[in-house]
MARLOKOL-360010 format. One record per residue: x, y, z of N, C-alpha, C, O, CB in turn. Coordinates in steps of 0.05 Angstrom, whole numbers, plus 32768, in hexadecimal, padded with zeros to 4 digits. Each point is the difference from the previous one (the first is absolute). Last residue first. Glycine has a CB too. Layout:
N
XYZXYZXYZXYZXYZ/...
END
This chain:
67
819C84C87D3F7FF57FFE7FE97FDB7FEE80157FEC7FFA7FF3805380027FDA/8011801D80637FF680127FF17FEA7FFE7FE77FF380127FF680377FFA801C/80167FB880117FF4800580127FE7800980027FEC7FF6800A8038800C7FFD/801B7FEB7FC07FED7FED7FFD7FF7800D80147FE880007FFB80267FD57FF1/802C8067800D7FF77FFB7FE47FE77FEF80017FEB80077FF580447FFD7FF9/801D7FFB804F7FEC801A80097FE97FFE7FEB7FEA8000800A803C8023800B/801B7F9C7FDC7FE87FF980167FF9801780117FF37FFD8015801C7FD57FEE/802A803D7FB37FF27FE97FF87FF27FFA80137FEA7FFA7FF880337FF87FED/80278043803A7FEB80197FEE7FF27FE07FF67FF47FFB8015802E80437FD3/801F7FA080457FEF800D80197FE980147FEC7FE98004800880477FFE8025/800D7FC97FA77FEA7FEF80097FF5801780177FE87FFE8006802D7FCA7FF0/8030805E7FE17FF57FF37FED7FE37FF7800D7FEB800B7FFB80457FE77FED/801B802180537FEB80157FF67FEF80017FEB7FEE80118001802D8001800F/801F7FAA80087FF47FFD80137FEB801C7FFB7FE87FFF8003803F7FE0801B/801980137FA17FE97FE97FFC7FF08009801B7FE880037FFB80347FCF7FE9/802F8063801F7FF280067FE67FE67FEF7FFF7FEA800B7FFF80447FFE7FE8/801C7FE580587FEB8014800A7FEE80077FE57FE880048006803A80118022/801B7FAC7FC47FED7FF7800E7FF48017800B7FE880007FFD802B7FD6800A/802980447FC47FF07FEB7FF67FE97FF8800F7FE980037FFA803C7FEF7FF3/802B803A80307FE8800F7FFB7FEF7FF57FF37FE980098004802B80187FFD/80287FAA802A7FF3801080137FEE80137FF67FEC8007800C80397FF3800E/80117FD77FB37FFA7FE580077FE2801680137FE77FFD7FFD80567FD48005/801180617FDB7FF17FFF7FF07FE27FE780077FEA80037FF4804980127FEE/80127FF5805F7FF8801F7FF57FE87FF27FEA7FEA7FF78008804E802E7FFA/80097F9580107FE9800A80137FF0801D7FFE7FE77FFE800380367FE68019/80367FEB7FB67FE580097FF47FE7800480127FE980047FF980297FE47FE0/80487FF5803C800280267FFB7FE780067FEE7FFC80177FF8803F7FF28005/7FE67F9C801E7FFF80057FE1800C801D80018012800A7FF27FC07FD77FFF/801C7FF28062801180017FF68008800B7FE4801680097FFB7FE57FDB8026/7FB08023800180168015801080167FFA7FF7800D80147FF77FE17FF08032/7FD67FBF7FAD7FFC801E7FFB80138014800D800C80127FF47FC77FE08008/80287FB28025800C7FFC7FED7FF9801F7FEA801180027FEE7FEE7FC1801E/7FCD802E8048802A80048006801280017FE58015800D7FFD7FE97FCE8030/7F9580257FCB80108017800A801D80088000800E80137FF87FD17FE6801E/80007FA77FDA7FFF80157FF2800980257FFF8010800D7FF27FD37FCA800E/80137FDC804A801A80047FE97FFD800E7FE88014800C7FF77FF87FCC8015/7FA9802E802B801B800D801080187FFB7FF3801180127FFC7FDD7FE8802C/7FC47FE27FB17FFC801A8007801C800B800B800E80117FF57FBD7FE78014/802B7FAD7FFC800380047FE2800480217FFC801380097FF37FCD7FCA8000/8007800B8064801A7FF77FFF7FFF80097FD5801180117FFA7FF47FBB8041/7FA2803E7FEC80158010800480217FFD8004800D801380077FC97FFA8005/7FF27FB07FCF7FF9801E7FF18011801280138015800A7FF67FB57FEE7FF9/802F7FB3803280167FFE7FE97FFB80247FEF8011800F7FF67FEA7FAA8000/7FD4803B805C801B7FFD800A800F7FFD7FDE8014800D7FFB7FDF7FD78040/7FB4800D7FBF800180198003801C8006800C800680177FF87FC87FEB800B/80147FAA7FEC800380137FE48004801A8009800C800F7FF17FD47FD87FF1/80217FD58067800F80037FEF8005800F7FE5801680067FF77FE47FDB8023/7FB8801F80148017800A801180127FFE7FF5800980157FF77FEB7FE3802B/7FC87FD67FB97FFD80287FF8801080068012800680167FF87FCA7FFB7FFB/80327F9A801A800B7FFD7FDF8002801E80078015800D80037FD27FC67FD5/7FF1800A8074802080027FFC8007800E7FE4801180117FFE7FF87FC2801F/7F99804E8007800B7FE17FF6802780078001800E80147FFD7FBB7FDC7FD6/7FF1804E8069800480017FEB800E7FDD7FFB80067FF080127FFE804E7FEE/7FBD800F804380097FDD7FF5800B80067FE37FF5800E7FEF7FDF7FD1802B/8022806E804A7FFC7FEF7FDD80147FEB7FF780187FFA80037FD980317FEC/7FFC7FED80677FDB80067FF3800B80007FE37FF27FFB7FEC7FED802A803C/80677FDC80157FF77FE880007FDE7FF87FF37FF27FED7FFF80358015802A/803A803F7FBE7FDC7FFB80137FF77FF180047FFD7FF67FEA7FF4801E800C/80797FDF7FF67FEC80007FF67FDF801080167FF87FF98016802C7FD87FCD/8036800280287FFD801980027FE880157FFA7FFB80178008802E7FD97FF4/7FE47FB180047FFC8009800E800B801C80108002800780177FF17FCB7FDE/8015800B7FAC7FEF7FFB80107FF4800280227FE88000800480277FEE7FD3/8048801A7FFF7FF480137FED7FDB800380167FF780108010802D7FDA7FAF/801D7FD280588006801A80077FEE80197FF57FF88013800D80347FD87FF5/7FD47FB67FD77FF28003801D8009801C80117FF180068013800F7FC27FEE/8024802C7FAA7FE180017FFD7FF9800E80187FF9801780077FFE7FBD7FDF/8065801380107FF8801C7FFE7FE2800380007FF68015800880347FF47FDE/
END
């Protein structure tokens, strides 16, 4: 799966096997997560949460901005 990954890849960016791999296990963790929420029926709540934090940090770095 690397060598696939990889030359799909830009070729202007370098990355190491290991951080390819970390980043393929994060979003394989991410997506079961999600799946295992839909199944729950706790997705709703999973969804306003996170829109909550993402608006959180967006007023926190209008803030540093600003200052």
């Amino acid at each position: 799966m690397l060598p696939a990954v990889k030359s799909a890849m830009n070729p202007s960016m370098a990355a190491y096997d290991v951080e390819i791999v970390n980043i393929i296990k994060q979003l394989h963790k991410s997506r079961r997560e999600i799946w295992k929420l839909q199944r729950e029926g706790r997705i709703d709540e999973h969804n306003k949460r996170q829109h909550m934090a993402s608006r959180r940090d967006q007023v926190r770095n209008l803030l540093i901005y600003l200052k």
